[in-house]
PABA-419713 format. One record per residue (C-alpha): x, y, z. Coordinates in steps of 0.2 Angstrom, whole numbers, plus 5000, padded with zeros to 4 digits. Layout:
<rs>
XYZ
...
</rs>
This chain:
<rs>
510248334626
510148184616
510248024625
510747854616
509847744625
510547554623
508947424629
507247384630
506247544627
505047494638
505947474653
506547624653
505047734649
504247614662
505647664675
505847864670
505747964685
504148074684
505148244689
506948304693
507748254675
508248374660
507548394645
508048264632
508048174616
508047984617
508447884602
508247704608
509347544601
509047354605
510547274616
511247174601
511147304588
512747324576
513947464579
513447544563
511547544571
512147634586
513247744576
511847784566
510647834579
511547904592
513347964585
513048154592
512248084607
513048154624
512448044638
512447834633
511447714643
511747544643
510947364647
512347294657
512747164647
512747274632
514647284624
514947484622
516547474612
518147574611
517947604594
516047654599
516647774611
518047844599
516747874583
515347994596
516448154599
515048244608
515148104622
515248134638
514548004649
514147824647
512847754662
512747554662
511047524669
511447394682
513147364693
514147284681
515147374668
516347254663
515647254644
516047454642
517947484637
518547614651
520147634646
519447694629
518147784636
519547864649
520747924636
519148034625
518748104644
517148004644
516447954660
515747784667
514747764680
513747614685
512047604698
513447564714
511947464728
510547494719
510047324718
510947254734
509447224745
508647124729
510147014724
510546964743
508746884744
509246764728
510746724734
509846664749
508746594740
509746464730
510746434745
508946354755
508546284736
510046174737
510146144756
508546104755
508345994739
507046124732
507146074713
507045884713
505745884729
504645994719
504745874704
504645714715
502945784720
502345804705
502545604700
501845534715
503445514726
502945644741
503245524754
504645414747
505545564743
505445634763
505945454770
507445474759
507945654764
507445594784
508945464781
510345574771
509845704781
509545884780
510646024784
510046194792
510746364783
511146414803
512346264803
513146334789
514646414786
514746544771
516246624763
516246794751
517246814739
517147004738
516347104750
515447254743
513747314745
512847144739
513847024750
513347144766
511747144763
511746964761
512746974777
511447064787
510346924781
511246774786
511646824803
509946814807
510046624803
511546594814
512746584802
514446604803
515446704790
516846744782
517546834768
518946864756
519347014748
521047084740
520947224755
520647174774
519047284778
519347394796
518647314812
517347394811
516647304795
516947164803
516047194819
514547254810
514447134796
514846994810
516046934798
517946864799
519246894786
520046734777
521346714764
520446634750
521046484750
520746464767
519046514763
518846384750
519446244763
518346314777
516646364771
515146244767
514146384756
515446494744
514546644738
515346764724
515146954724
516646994716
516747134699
517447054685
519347114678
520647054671
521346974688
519546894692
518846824676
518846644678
519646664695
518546524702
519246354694
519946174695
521246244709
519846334716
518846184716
520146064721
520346174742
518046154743
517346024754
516445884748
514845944753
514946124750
514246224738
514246384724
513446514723
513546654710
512546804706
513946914702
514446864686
514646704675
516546764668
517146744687
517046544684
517746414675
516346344669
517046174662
517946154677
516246184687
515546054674
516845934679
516645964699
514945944700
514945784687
516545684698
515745744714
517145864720
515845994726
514045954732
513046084719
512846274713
511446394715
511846494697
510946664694
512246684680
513146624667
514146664653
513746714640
512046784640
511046744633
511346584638
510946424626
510646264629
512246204625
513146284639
514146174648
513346204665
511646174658
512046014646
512445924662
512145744663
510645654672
511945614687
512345784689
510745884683
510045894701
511745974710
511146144699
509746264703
509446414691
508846564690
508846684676
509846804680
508346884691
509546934704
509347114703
507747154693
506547204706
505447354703
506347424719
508147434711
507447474693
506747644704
508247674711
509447654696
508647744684
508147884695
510347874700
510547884680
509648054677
510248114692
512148104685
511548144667
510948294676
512448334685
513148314668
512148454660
512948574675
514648544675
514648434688
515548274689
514448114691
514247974706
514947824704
516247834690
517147674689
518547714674
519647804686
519247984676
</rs>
């Protein structure tokens, strides 16, 4: 079986279970290499692999015939072309909660980052200004995460596991989602449902776990923006195409929204002359960042790959795959 293997090589020799996978051929490509590169390589290939933020193209998918599954290696599979890969009978699967557990710690992370002025006291310390820094923070005051309301926007496997967290603070939660979840989500996730402009008016912490589609790119905007408190905050690490990054820009700068805890943006990989990182001074402490860190634990690298061999596996037999996302 030959495997066309788009990513860092090793990673995935790294991350290769030890036993349980078939026999295989691997011909690995870097995640910006040229269509003609991939073709190359890999155009008899039967099982794709793919960074998550690697594009796998419709015209990719249409020039491999022997194709018959194409794996992203994270959650996201918004850059593979599914309709494409539908109509040639090619599945798509992605690694559904593998890294959950992981990216619920970073979103709690940069929620006590920004509640807790992490960035700027860090760099006060450093130049001398400990103590003038805490008077300050004593004065404006300091809020608690268990005062804190929070708001999901989508409520899949990462937003529950950054549920489970937060009700141990003593927060109280909330969620949006196109469909209601049953009463029993509800009661064991401790979380009420909200429309989500009523979410957008009501929460102090926003955090976004929503797929990116056609409806949801750049769902999160000026409107958006417009319904949030004052004093509340962003937080995204699902994906940066879900905001409108020049109307984050322009909240954050006038003050219409108190900060963002980003762990993505868009594009990757991300320059400096991205709108949310060219901020200006005023604004330049409203932002923590982390580099899209969210999910890249050895824990969820373990469980994703060993989920991708299992399906290439299941492949090899006949059998349909886990997790396809392309409707097939």
């Amino acid at each position: 079986m030959k495997v066309l293997i788009i990513g860092d090589k090793a990673r995935y020799l790294k991350f290769l279970p030890s036993r349980g996978i078939p026999e295989f051929e691997p011909v690995f490509c870097k995640r910006d290499a040229s269509q003609e590169t991939l073709l190359k390589a890999g155009k008899d290939a039967e099982i794709l692999f793919a960074d998550a933020i690697a594009p796998v193209s419709g015209e990719l998918i249409r020039q491999m015939p022997r194709l018959k599954l194409i794996h992203s290696e994270g959650v996201a599979y918004n850059a593979i072309d599914l309709a494409a890969a539908r109509k040639q009978g090619v599945f798509v699967c992605n690694n559904k909660g593998c890294n959950a557990q992981a990216v619920a710690e970073v979103a709690i992370l940069l929620m006590l980052e920004l509640l807790r002025g992490g960035v700027s006291g860090h760099r006060q310390v450093r130049r001398g200004l400990q103590i003038q820094t805490k008077e300050t923070a004593m004065v404006q005051g300091v809020t608690e995460l268990s005062q804190c309301s929070v708001g999901f926007v989508g409520f899949g496997d990462i937003a529950r596991e950054t549920a489970k967290r937060l009700s141990a603070f003593g927060c109280r939660l909330y969620y949006y989602s196109p469909h209601p979840k049953d009463e029993e989500t509800h009661r064991l996730y401790q979380v009420s449902y909200l429309p989500l402009d009523q979410l957008a008016q009501t929460c102090r912490i926003i955090s976004l776990h929503a797929a990116v589609t056609e409806k949801s790119r750049g769902m999160i905007g000026k409107a958006f923006f417009s319904l949030m408190r004052r004093d509340a905050y962003l937080i995204n690490t699902a994906r940066g195409e879900l905001v409108d990054q020049l109307a984050l820009q322009e909240a954050l700068v006038e003050g219409r929204i108190a900060g963002a805890g980003l762990d993505t943006l868009f594009p990757e990989p991300v320059t400096a002359d991205n709108p949310l990182v060219d901020l200006p001074p005023s604004a330049e402490d409203k932002v923590v960042f982390t580099p899209h860190i969210g999910g890249i634990t050895t824990a969820s690298f373990q469980r994703a790959h060993r989920h991708m061999w299992e399906n290439a596996f299941r492949i090899l037999q006949g059998k349909r795959p886990y997790d396809i996302v392309n409707g097939l």
